[in-house]
Every structure is written in structure tokens, then in C-alpha cells.
C-alpha positions as a Markdown table, in Angstrom:
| # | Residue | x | y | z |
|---|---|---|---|---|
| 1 | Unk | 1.8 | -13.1 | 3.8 |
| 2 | Unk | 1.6 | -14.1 | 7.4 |
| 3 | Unk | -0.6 | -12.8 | 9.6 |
| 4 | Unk | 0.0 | -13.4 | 13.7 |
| 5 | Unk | -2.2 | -12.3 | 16.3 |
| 6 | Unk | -2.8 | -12.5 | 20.0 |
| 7 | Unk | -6.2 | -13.8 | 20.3 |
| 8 | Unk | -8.1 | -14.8 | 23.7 |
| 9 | Unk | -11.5 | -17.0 | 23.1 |
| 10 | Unk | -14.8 | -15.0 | 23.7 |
| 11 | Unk | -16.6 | -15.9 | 26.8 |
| 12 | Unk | -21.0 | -16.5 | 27.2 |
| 13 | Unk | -22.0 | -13.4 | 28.1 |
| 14 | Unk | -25.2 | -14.0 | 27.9 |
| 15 | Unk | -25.7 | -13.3 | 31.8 |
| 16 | Unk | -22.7 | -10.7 | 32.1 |
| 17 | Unk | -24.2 | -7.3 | 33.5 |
| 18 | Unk | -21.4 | -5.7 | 35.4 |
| 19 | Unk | -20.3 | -3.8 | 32.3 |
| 20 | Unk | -21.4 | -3.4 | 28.3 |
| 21 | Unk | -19.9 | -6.5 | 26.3 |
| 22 | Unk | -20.0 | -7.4 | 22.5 |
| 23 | Unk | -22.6 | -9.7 | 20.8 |
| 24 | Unk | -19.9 | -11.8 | 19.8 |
| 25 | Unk | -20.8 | -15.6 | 19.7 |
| 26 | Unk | -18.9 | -17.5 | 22.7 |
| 27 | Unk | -15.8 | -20.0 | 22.5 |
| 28 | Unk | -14.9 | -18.0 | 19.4 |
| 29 | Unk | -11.2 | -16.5 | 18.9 |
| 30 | Unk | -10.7 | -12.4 | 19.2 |
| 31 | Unk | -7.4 | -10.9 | 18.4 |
| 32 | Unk | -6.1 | -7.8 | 20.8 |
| 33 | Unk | -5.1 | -4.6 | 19.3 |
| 34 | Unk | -4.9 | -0.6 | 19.6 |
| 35 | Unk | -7.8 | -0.4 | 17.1 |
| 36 | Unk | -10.7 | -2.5 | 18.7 |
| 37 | Unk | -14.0 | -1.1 | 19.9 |
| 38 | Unk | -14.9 | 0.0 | 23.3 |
| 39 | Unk | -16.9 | -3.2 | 23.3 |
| 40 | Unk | -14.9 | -5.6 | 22.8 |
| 41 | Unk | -12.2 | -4.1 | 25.0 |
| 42 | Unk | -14.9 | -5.0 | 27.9 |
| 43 | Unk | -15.4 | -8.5 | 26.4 |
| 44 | Unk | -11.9 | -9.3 | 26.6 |
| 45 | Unk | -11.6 | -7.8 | 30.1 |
| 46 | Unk | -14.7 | -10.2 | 30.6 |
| 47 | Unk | -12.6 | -12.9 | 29.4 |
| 48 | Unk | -10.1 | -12.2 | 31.9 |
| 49 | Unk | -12.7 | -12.0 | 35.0 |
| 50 | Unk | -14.6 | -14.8 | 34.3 |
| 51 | Unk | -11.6 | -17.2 | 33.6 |
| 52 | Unk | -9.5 | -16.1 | 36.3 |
| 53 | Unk | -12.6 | -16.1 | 38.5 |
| 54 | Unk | -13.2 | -20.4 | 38.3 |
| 55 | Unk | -9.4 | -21.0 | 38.0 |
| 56 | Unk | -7.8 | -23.3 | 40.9 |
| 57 | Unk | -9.6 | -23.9 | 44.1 |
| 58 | Unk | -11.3 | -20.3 | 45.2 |
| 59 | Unk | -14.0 | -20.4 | 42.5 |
| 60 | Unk | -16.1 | -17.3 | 43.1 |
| 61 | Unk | -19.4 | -15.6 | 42.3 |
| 62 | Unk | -18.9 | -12.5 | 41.2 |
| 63 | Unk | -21.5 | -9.6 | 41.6 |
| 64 | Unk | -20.3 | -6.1 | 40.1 |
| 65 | Unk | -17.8 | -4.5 | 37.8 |
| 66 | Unk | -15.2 | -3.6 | 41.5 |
| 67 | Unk | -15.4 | -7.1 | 42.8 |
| 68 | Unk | -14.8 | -8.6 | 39.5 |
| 69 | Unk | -11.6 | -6.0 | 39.1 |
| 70 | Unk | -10.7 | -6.6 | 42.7 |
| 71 | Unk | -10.4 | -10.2 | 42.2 |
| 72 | Unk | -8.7 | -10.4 | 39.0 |
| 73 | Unk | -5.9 | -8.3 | 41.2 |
| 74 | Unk | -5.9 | -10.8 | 43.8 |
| 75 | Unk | -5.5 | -14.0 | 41.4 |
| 76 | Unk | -1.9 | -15.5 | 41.7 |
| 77 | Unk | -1.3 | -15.0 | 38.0 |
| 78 | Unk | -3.6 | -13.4 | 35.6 |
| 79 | Unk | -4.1 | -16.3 | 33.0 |
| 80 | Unk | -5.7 | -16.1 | 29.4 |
| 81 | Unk | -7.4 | -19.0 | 27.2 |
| 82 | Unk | -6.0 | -18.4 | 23.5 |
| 83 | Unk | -2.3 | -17.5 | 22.3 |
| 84 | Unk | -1.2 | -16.8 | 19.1 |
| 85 | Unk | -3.5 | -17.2 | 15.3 |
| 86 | Unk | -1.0 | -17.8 | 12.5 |
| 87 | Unk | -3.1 | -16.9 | 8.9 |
| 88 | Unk | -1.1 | -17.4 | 5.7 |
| 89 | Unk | -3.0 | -15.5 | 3.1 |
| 90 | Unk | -1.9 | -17.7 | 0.5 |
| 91 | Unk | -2.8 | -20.7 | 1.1 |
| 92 | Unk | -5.7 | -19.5 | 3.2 |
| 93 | Unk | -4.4 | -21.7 | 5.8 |
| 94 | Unk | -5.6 | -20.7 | 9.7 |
| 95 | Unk | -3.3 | -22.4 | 12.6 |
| 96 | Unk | -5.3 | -21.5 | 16.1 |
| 97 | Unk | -4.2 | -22.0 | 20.1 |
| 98 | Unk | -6.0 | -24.9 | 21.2 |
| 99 | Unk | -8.1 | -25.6 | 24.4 |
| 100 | Unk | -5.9 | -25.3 | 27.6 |
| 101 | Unk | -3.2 | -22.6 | 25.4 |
| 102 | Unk | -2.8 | -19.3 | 27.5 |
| 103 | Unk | -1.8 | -16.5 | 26.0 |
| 104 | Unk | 0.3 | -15.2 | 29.1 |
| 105 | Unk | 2.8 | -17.5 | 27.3 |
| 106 | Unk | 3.4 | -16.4 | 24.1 |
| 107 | Unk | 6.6 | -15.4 | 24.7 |
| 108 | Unk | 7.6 | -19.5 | 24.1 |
| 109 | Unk | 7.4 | -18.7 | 20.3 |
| 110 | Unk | 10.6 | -17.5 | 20.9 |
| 111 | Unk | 12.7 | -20.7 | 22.0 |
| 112 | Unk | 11.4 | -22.2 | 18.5 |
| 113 | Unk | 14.7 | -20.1 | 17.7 |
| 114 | Unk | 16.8 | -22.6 | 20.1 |
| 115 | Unk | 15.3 | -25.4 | 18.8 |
| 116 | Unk | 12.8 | -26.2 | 21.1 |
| 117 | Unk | 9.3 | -27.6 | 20.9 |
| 118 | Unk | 6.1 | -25.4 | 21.0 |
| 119 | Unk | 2.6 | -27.1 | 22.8 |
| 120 | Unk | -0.2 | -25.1 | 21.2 |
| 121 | Unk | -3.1 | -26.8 | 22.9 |
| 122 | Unk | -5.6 | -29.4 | 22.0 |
| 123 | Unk | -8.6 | -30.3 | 20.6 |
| 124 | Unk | -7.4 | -29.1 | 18.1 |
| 125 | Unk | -4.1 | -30.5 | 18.8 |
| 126 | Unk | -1.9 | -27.6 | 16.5 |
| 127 | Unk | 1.9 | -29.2 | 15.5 |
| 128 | Unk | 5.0 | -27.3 | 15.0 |
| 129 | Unk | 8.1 | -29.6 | 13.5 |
| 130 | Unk | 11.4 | -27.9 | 12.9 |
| 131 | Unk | 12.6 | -27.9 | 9.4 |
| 132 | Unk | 16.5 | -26.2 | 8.6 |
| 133 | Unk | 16.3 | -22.5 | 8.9 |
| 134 | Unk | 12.2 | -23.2 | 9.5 |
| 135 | Unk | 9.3 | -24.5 | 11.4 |
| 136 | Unk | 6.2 | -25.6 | 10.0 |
| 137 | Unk | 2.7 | -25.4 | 11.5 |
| 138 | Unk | -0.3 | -28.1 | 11.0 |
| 139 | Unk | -4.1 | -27.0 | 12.0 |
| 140 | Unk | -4.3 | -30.4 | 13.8 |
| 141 | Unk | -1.6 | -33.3 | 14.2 |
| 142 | Unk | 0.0 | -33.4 | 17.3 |
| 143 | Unk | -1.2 | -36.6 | 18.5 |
| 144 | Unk | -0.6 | -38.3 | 15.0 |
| 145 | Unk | 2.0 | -40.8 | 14.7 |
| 146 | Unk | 3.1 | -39.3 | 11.0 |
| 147 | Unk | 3.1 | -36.0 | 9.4 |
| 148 | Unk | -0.4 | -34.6 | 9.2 |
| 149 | Unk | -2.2 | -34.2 | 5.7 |
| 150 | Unk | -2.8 | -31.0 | 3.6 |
| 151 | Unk | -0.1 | -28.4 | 3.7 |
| 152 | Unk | 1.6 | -26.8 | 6.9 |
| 153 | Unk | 2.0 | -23.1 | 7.4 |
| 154 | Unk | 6.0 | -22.0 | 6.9 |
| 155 | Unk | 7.8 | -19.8 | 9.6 |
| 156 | Unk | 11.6 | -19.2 | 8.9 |
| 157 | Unk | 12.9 | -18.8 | 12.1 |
| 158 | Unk | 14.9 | -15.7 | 11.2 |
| 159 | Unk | 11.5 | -13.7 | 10.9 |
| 160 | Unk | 10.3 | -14.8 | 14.4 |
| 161 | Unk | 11.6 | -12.1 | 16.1 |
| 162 | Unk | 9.7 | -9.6 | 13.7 |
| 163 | Unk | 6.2 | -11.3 | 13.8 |
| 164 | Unk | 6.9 | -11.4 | 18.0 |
| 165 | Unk | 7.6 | -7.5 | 18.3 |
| 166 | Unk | 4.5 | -6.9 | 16.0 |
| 167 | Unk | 2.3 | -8.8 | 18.3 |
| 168 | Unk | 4.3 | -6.9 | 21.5 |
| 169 | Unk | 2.6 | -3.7 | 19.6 |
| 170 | Unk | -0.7 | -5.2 | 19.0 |
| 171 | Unk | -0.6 | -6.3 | 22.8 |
| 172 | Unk | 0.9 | -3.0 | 24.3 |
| 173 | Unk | -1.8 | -1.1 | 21.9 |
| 174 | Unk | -4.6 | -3.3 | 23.7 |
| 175 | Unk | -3.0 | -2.1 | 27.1 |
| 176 | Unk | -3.8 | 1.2 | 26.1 |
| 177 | Unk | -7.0 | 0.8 | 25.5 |
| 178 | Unk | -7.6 | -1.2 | 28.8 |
| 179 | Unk | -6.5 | 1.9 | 30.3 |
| 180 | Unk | -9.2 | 3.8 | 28.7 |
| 181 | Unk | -11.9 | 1.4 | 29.9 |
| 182 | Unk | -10.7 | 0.7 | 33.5 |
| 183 | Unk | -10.6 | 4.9 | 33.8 |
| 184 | Unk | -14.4 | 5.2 | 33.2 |
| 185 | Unk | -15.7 | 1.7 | 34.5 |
| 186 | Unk | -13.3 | 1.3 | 38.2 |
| 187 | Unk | -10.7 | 4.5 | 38.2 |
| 188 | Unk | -9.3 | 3.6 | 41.5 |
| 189 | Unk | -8.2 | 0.1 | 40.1 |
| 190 | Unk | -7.3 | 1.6 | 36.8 |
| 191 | Unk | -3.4 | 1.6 | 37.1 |
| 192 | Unk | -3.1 | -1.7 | 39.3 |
| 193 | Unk | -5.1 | -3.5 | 36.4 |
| 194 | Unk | -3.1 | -2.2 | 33.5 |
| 195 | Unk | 0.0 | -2.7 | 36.1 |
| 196 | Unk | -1.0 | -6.5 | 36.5 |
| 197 | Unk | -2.3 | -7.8 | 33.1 |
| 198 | Unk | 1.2 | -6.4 | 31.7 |
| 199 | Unk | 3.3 | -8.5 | 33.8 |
| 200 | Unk | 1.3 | -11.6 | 33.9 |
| 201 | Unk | 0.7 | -11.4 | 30.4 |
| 202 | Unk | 4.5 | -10.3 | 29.7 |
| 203 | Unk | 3.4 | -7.3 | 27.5 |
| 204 | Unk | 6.1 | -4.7 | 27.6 |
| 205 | Unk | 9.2 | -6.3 | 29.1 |
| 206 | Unk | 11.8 | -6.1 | 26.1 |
| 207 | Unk | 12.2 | -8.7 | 23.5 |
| 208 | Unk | 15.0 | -9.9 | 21.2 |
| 209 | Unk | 15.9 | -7.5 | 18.3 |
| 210 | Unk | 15.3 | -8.1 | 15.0 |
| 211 | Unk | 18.3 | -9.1 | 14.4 |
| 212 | Unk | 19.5 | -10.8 | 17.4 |
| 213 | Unk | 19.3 | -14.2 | 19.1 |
| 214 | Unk | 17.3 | -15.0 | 22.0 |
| 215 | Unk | 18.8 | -17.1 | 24.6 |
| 216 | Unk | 17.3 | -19.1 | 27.6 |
């Protein structure tokens, strides 16, 4: 069984005070769903407002819960460190985004259907080779000259569209509860934010059917 989810790597929150976080460890991976806890809802919105905050050139110091809010609006495009965690249960095998994988692009699983390649970070470096009707996934690999040791995780490509709509619901379910924070923590920003991190992150715009093919 395969699981897929959205995931976004935990920030150090150690000095965070503008709103109640998790005492999660930092640079650790957190999937987004409809079914997390009010605090980790606000870590992953910390995520959002700390990155986004020391991305490009206006690196800024951020003092409360509005300015953080206010700025993540006013960010060219609302970017995310993580992507997509593939688990196979059988083989107990864990492929993870790498450093420098956003998860504002995880619609690119889908041209794996048209053949294309899939960059899924570094350090570790995760590699996807096409194989007939499937792809395969290493842990690590994609600087390596050969095919990587142990054994790859195996995708058929037919299924893609499936695995992609459940993470759609797991994303769309994590809007919700965005919602629900951003009403009792900034409730003038509320539907800008929820607005703004479901374009940049391409959450609901529709996606290929089950049974369909996706074209570029």
C-alpha cells in the first residue's frame, strides 16, 4: 500500500511568540490534512511566515501575528519547503522532498504521466526513472552515475491521478482548517490568506480525472 502526503518541514520555533505552535522538533517533515490539531495548523502557518519572510531580497523581522499575515499576503508567491512523502507499507520504504523542494509544485507529479522528469530536491537527492507503464522512486540517487542500491518504490502511472486527487483532499481539508485558525487569530485577513495560500499552492483548481490524461 502507498501512502502519499503533502508534507512541509517544521520550522525552530523555539523563539516564535506571535501565536501557539507545536513542540514538534525542527527541520522535520509534517504532512497537511483535515484531521490535524489546532497546533499544528499554527506551526504550519509558521512554516509559511517564517519562510516566505527571508525569501529573495526583502528579508524582514517580523513582530506579531498581523504583520506576519500581512506579509505573507504581500510576498510575490507564497512558497513552501517540502512536497510530496511517498511510504510503501511493504517494503517499509520512505521516499521524502528534499532540501530546496516546494510544495507549491506538486502538481509536477502529474507530467510523470507525459514522460517527463520529476526534481525532488537534494540532500537527499530522491530519483524517479520511468519504467513501461511505471516510475520508480530511490530515497537517494540522483547524482549517481548508475541505479541506486536497495529497492525503489513502484508507482504505475495509471494510479497517479488517484494518489494526486487524494492529496488535493488532504490539501483542500488543511485549507479548511486554516480557515478556522486565521478566523480567531487575524479575522480581517482570514479570507485573503485562505484566498492566497490556495492559488500559490494550487489547492483547488481542478485536476485530471481518474481516468483521464493530463496534457501540458
Amino acid at each position: 500500500m502507498l501512502i502519499v502526503n503533502a508534507v512541509v518541514e517544521t520550522p525552530d520555533t523555539v523563539d516564535f511568540s506571535f501565536w501557539p505552535v507545536a513542540d514538534l522538533p525542527p527541520y522535520q517533515l509534517m504532512a497537511l490534512s483535515g484531521s490535524m490539531p489546532p497546533l499544528d495548523v499554527g506551526t504550519a502557518l509558521a512554516v509559511l511566515a517564517d519562510y516566505n519572510s527571508r525569501s529573495g531580497d526583502d528579508e524582514r523581522l517580523l513582530t506579531d501575528v498581523g504583520e506576519a499575515i500581512r506579509h505573507l499576503l504581500e510576498t510575490d508567491k507564497v512558497i513552501a519547503p517540502g512536497g510530496l512523502r511517498v511510504h510503501d507499507t511493504r517494503t517499509n520504504v520512505t521516499v521524502r522532498p528534499g532540501c530546496c523542494c516546494g510544495l507549491e509544485d506538486w502538481r509536477e507529479w502529474l507530467d510523470i504521466a507525459d514522460g517527463e522528469p520529476l526534481w525532488l530536491g537534494h540532500d537527499p537527492s530522491p530519483r524517479l526513472e520511468h519504467a513501461d507503464e511505471a516510475v520508480q522512486l530511490w530515497p537517494d540517487g540522483a547524482d549517481a552515475q548508475e541505479t541506486p542500491l536497495g529497492q525503489p518504490i513502484e508507482i504505475m502511472v495509471a494510479d497517479l491521478p488517484a494518489i494526486l486527487h487524494t492529496v488535493q483532499e488532504e490539501l483542500q481539508g488543511f485549507l479548511s482548517l486554516t480557515k478556522q485558525w486565521a478566523t480567531r487569530h487575524v479575522p480581517t485577513l482570514a479570507e485573503d490568506l485562505v484566498a492566497r495560500l490556495d492559488e500559490d499552492l494550487a489547492i483547488s483548481a481542478p485536476l485530471p480525472d481518474s481516468g483521464g490524461q493530463h496534457t501540458t
